[in-house]
PLY file of the C-alpha trace (Angstrom):
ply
format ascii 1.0
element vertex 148
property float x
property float y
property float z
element edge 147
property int vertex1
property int vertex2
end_header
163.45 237.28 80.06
163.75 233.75 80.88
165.75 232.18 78.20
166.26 228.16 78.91
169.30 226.58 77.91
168.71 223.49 75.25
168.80 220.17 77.34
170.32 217.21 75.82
169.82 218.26 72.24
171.71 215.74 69.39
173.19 217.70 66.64
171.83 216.48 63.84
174.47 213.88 62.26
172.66 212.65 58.68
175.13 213.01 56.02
173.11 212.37 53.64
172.70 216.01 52.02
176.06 216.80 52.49
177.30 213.15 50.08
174.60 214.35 47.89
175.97 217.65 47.06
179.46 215.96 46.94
178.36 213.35 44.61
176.85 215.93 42.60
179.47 218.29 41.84
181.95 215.01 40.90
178.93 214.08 38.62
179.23 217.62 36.69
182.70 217.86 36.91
182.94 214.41 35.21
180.03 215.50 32.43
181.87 219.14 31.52
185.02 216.72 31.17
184.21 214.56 28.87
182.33 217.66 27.35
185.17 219.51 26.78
187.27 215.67 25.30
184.42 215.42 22.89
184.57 219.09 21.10
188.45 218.86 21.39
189.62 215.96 20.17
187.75 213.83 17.51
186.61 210.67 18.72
188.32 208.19 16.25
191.49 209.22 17.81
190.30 208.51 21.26
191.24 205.36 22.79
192.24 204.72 26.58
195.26 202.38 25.16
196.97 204.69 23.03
197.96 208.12 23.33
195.37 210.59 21.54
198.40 212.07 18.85
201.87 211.68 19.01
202.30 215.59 19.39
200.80 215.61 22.56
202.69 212.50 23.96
205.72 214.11 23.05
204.47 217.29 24.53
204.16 215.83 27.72
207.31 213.91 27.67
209.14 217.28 27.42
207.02 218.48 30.13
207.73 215.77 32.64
211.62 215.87 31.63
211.64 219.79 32.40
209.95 218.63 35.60
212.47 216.42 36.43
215.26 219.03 35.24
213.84 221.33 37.81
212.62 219.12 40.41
216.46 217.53 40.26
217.77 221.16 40.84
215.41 222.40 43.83
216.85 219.01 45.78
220.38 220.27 45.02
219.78 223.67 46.06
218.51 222.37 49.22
221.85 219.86 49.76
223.91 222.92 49.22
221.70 225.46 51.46
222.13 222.53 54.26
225.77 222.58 53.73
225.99 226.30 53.88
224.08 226.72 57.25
226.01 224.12 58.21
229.39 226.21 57.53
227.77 229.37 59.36
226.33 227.46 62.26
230.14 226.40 62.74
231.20 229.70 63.04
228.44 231.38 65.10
229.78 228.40 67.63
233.52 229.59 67.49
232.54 233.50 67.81
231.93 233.23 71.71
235.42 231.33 72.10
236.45 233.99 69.93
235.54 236.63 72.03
236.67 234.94 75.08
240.26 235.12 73.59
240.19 239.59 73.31
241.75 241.02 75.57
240.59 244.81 74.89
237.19 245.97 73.80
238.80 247.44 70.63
240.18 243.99 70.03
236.25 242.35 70.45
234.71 245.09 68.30
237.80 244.20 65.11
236.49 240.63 65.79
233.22 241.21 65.44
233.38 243.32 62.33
235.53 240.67 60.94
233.06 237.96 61.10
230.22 240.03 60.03
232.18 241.16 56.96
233.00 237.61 56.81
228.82 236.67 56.89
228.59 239.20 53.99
230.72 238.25 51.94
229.81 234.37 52.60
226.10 235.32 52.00
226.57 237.18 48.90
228.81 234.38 47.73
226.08 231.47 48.45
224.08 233.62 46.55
225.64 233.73 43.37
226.57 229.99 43.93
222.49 229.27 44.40
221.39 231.70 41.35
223.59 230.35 38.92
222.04 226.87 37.80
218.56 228.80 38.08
220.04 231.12 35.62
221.25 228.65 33.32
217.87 226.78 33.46
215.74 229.75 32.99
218.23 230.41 29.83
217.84 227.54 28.38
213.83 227.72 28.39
213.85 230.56 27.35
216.29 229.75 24.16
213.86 226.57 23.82
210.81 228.66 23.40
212.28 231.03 20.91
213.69 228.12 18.56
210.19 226.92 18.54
0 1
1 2
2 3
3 4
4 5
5 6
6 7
7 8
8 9
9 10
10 11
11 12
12 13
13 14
14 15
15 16
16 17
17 18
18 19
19 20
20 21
21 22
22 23
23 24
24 25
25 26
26 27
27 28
28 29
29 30
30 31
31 32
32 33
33 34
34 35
35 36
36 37
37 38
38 39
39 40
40 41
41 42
42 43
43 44
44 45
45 46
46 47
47 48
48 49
49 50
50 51
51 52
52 53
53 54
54 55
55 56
56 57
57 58
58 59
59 60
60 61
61 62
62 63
63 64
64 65
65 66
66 67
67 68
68 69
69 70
70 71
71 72
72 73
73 74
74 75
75 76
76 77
77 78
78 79
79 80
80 81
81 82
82 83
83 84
84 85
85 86
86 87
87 88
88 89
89 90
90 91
91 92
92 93
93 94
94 95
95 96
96 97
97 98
98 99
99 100
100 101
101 102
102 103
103 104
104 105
105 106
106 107
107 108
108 109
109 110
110 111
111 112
112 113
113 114
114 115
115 116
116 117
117 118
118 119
119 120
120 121
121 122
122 123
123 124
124 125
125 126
126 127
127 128
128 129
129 130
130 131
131 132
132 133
133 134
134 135
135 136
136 137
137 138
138 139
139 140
140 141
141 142
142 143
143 144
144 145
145 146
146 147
């Protein structure tokens, strides 16, 4: 069989179906929107100034101050996981001087299970440290909810 290879054949580059099918989903999108604003709210209390009722403002004030709350908390647990790695990295960096120091093999291995029992214990206290304001948060939802 003698298959020839395409010569200089030009993908074809019209966008035009491609915007259309775009343009249509955004078009039913926007009609099952305002679908769904129309059986759900009444449309006397609509008005793009004003919230629709004060419930749901207040609803969503609590629900970007939660946000905050927890967004405010992640960044802290990050400053204190960078000062913890910090603290190890320091001390991986003294072990070789460390070991340089022993002057039996008995002496390197009581070294060595020093600092890892040191590492445990550091770990599991970071831990604890880390869980803690999660806790408290996730308590304090949780007390939220049930006073509601």
């Amino acid at each position: 069989m003698n298959k020839q290879a395409p010569t200089n054949q030009r993908a074809d580059s019209d966008l035009g179906p491609a915007l259309k099918l775009y343009f249509d989903g955004m078009e039913s999108w926007k009609k099952q929107y305002e679908n769904l604003l129309q059986t759900a709210i009444p449309a006397q209390s609509v008005s793009p100034y004003k919230p629709v009722r004060p419930s749901q403002d207040e609803a969503m004030a609590s629900w970007q101050k939660s946000g905050q709350e927890l967004f405010k908390r992640f960044v802290e647990q990050q400053v204190e996981l960078c000062r913890f790695f910090g603290k190890r990295w320091e001390q991986y960096l003294a072990l070789p001087g460390q070991f340089a120091d022993c002057k039996t093999p008995a002496e390197a291995g009581q070294r060595q299970l020093a600092f890892m029992n040191q590492m445990a214990a550091d770990y599991a206290q970071e831990s604890a440290k880390l869980m803690q304001p999660m806790g408290d948060l996730m308590a304090k939802w949780v007390s939220g909810r049930h006073a509601m």
